[in-house]
C-alpha positions in Angstrom: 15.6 26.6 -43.1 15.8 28.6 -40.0 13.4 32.4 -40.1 16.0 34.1 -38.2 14.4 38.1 -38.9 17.3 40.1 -38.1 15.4 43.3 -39.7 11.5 43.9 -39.5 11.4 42.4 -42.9 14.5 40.7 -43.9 14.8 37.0 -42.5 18.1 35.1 -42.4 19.3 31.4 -42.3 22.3 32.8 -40.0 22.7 35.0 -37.5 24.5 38.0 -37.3 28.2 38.4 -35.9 29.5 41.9 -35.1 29.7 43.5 -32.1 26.4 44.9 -31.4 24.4 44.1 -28.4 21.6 41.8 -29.6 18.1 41.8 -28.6 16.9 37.7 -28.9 13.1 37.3 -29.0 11.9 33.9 -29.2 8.2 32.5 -29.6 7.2 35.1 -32.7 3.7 33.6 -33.3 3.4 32.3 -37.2 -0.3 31.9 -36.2 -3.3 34.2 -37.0 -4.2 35.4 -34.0 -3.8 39.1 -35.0 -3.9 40.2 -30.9 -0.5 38.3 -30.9 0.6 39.8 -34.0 0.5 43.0 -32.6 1.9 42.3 -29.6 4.7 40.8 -31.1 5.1 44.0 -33.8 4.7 46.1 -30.4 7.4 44.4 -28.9 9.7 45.2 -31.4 8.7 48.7 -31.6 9.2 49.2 -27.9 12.6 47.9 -28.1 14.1 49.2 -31.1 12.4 53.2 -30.0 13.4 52.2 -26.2 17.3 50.8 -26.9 18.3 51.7 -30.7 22.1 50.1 -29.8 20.6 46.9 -29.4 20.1 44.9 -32.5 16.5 42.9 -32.1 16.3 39.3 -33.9 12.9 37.4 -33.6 12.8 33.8 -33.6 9.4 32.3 -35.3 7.7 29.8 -32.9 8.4 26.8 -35.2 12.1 27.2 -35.0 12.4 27.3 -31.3 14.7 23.9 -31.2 17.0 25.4 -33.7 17.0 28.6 -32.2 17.9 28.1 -28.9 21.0 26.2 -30.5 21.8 28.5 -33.0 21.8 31.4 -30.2 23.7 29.5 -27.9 26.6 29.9 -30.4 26.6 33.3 -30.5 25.3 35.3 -27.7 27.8 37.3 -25.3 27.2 38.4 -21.8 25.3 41.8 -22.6 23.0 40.1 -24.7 19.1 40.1 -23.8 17.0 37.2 -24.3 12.9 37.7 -24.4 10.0 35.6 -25.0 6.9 37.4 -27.0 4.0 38.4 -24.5 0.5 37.5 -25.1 -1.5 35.4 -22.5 -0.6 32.0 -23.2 1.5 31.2 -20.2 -0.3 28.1 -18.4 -1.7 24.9 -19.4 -4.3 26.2 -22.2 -2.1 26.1 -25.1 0.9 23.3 -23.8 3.3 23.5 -27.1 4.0 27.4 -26.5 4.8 26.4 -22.5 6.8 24.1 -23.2 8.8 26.6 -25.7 9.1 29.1 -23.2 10.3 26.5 -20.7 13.5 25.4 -23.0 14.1 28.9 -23.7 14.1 30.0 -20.1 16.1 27.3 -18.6 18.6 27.4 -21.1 19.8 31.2 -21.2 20.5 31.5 -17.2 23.8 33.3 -17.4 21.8 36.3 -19.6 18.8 38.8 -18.5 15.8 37.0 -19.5 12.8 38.5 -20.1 9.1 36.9 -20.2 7.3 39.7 -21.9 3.2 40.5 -20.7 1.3 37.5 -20.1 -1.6 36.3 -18.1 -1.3 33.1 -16.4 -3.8 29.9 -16.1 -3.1 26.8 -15.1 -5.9 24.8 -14.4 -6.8 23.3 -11.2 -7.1 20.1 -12.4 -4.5 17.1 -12.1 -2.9 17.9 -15.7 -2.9 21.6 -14.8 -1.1 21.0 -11.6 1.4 18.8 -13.4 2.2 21.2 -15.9 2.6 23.7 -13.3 5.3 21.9 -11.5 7.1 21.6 -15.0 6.9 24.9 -15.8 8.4 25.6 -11.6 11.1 23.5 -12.1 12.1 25.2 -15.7 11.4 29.0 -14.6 13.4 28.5 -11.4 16.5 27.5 -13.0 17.0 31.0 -14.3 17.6 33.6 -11.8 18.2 36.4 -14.3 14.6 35.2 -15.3 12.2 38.3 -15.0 8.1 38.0 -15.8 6.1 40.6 -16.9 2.4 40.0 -15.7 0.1 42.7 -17.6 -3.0 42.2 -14.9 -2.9 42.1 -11.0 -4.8 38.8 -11.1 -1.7 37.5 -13.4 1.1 39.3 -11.1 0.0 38.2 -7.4 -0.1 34.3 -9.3 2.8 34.3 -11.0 4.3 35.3 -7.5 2.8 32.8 -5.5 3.9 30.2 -8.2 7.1 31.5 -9.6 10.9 32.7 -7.5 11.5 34.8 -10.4 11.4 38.7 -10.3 7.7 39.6 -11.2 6.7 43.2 -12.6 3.5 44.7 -13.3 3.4 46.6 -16.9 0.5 46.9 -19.5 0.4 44.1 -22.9 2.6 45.6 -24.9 0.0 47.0 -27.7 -0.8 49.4 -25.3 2.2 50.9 -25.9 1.7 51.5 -30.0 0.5 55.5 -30.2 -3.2 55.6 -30.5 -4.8 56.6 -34.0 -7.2 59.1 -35.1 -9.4 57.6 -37.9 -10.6 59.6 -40.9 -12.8 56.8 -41.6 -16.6 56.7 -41.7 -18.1 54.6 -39.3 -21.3 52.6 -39.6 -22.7 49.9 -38.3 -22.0 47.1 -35.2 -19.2 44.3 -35.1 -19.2 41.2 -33.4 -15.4 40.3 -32.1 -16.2 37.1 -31.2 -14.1 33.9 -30.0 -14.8 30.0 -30.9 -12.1 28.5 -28.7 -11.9 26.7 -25.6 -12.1 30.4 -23.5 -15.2 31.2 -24.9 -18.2 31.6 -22.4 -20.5 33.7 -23.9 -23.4 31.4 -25.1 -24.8 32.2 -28.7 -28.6 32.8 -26.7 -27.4 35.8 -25.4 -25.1 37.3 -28.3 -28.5 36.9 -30.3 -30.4 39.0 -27.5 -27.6 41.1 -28.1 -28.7 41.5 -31.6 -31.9 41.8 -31.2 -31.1 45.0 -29.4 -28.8 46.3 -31.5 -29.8 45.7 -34.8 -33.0 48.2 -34.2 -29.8 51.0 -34.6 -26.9 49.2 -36.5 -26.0 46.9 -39.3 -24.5 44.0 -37.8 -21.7 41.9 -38.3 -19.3 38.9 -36.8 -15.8 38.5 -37.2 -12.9 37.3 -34.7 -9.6 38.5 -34.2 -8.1 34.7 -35.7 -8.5 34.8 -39.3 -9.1 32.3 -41.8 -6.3 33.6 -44.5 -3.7 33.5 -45.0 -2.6 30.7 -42.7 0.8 31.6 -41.8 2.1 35.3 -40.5 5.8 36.3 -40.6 7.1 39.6 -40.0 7.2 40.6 -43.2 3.7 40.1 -43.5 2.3 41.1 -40.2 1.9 45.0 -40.3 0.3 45.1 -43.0 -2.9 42.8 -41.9 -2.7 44.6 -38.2 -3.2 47.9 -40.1 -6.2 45.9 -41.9 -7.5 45.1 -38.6 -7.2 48.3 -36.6 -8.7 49.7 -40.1 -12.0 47.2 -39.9 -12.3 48.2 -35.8 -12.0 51.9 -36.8 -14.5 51.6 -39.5 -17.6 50.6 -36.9 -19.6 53.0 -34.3 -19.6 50.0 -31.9 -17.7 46.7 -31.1 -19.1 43.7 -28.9 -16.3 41.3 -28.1 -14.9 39.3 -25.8 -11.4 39.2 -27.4 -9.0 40.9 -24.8 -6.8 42.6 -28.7 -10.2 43.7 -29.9 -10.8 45.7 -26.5 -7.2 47.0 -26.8 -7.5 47.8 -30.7 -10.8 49.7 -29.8 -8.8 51.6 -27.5 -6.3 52.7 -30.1 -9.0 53.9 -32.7 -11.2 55.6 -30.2 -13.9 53.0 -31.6 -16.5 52.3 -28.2 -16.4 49.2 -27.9 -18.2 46.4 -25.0 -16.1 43.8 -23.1 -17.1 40.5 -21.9 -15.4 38.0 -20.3 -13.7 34.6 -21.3 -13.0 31.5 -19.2 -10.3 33.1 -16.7 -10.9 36.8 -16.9 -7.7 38.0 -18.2 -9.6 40.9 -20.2 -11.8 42.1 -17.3 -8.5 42.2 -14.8 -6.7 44.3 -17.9 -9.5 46.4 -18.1 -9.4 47.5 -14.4 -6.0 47.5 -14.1 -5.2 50.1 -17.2 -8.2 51.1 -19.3 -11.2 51.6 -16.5 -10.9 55.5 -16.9 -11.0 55.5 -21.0 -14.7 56.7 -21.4 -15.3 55.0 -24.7 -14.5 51.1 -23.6 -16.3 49.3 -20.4 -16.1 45.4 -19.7 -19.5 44.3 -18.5 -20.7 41.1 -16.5 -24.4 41.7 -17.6 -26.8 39.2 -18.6 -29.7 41.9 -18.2 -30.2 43.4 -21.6 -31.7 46.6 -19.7 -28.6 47.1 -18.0 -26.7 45.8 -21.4 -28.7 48.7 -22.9 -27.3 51.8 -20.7 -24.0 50.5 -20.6 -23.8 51.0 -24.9 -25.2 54.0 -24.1 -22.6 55.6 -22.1 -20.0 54.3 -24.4 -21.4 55.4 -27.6 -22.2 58.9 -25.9 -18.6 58.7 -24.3 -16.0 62.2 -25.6 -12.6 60.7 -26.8 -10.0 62.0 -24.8 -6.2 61.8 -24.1 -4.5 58.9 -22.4 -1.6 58.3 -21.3 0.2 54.5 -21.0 3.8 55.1 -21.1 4.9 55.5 -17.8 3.4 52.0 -17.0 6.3 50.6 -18.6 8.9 52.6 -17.0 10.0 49.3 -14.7 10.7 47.5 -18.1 12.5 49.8 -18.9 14.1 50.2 -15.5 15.3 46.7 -15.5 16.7 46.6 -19.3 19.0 49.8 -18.3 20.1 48.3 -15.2 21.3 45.3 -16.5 22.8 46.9 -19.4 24.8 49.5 -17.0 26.2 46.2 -15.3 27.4 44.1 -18.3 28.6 46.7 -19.5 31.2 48.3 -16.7 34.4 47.9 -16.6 35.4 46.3 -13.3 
């Protein structure tokens, strides 16, 4: 049976048929990647506080065959049709590409909407094939418009893509940051074990060695183990467990692009390094380089390593300010709706 969730927490075999103006997101991750959790829960939030008339359905990733049918049946001209942000637009992780493809070349005739990604395709024979798959899908739709939430992301989605490209933030960057009650204590280790990982487990134990003169120290990653399925219903619940573990530590070493973001929100200081195609270092100079309390870091030189937790730990939380990052998503969604919706 088809998850369909027409409300945050109320799934449906069927869609809905009435007269509102529908919202379709496809490519809701089931997964437990808990970065695109929240940018999925973001998403919604963005949408439902930034166009209340419109009616948002998400479409979990497993029932993107029976989705795009299902839709098909029922969407009208000023309907919107989205596919969840993240950073998984490339080669890396094929199944999701090829969703997005199907869903993009199938809804021309409606706005189209490829919410924040970063893009890698590898320069490698398969990468370049996949590439000119993912060409000849995207360029079918000319009401297709990407969001690229990093400069390295925007000027090559350009130079691959004919589609309207616009620069905003990931979309957790727009959830309202939080001020934590909580006690913090000790270090945490945000740490990836998938093919983007670079960071070699000699250095994260210098790192340790370091740190654990000062801290208590421990690892997690931002995938977890249980349960092993997400759904709407379940999702806020275990993002406001994670922002609640980042919240509860003085200091957070990662190279997980969500835990730099969640650190962000909780005004925890937290140390970025890179992974295999520097989506997170690009982010962080694009939108967060002026937060005192995060910095990304290409060190190997624990000396260096040493003053660079320093000024983060001894950083004063202040105000920031995202919002009007995403006025051109915005811009684009009212445009569109002021054009389906004249009467000529």
């Amino acid at each position: 049976m088809a998850d369909f969730f027409i409300e945050t927490k109320k799934a449906s075999s069927q869609l809905p048929q009435n007269d509102r103006p529908k919202m379709f997101m496809f490519g809701v991750p089931s997964y437990t990647n808990m970065g695109d959790q929240a940018v999925s829960l973001a998403s919604r939030i963005f949408f439902e506080k930034e166009f209340p008339d419109y009616q948002y359905i998400e479409i979990m990733d497993y029932d993107n065959d029976v989705g795009i049918k299902a839709v098909k049946k029922v969407i009208t001209k000023q309907d919107i049709v989205g596919y969840v942000g993240g950073g998984n637009m490339g080669n890396l992780y094929i199944d999701i590409e090829k969703d997005r493809r199907a869903v993009f070349s199938t809804f021309t005739d409606n706005l189209t909407i490829s919410f924040p990604q970063s893009i890698h395709f590898e320069k490698t024979a398969y990468g370049e094939d996949e590439k000119k798959l993912s060409q000849e899908a995207y360029n079918k739709n000319h009401n297709l418009v990407l969001l690229a939430r990093d400069a390295q992301s925007y000027r090559r989605m350009q130079k691959t893509f004919k589609n309207k490209v616009v620069l905003t933030p990931d979309m957790v960057l727009y959830l309202t940051p939080r001020i934590s009650d909580v006690k913090r204590s000790g270090a945490l280790f945000v740490l990836r074990h998938d093919g983007e990982k670079i960071l070699d487990e000699s250095f994260i134990e210098s790192l340790k060695t370091i740190l654990e003169k000062h801290y208590s120290l421990a690892r997690t990653d931002t995938v977890l183990e249980t349960p092993t399925k997400i759904t709407p219903k379940t999702r806020g619940k275990l993002l406001e467990e994670q922002l609640k573990k980042i919240a509860s530590k003085e200091l957070i070493i990662s190279d997980r692009f969500h835990a730099m973001v969640f650190s962000v929100l909780t005004q925890t200081p937290c140390l970025l390094f890179g992974n295999s195609y520097g989506k997170g270092k690009h982010a962080y100079f694009d939108w967060l380089e002026n937060i005192s309390w995060i910095k990304y870091s290409d060190e190997r030189d624990i000396t260096r390593i040493k003053m660079e937790l320093d000024s983060i730990t001894g950083a004063q939380v202040h105000n920031y300010d995202l919002h009007p990052n995403f006025r051109p998503l915005k811009r684009i969604i009212k445009s569109y709706i002021s054009e389906r919706t004249t009467v000529k």
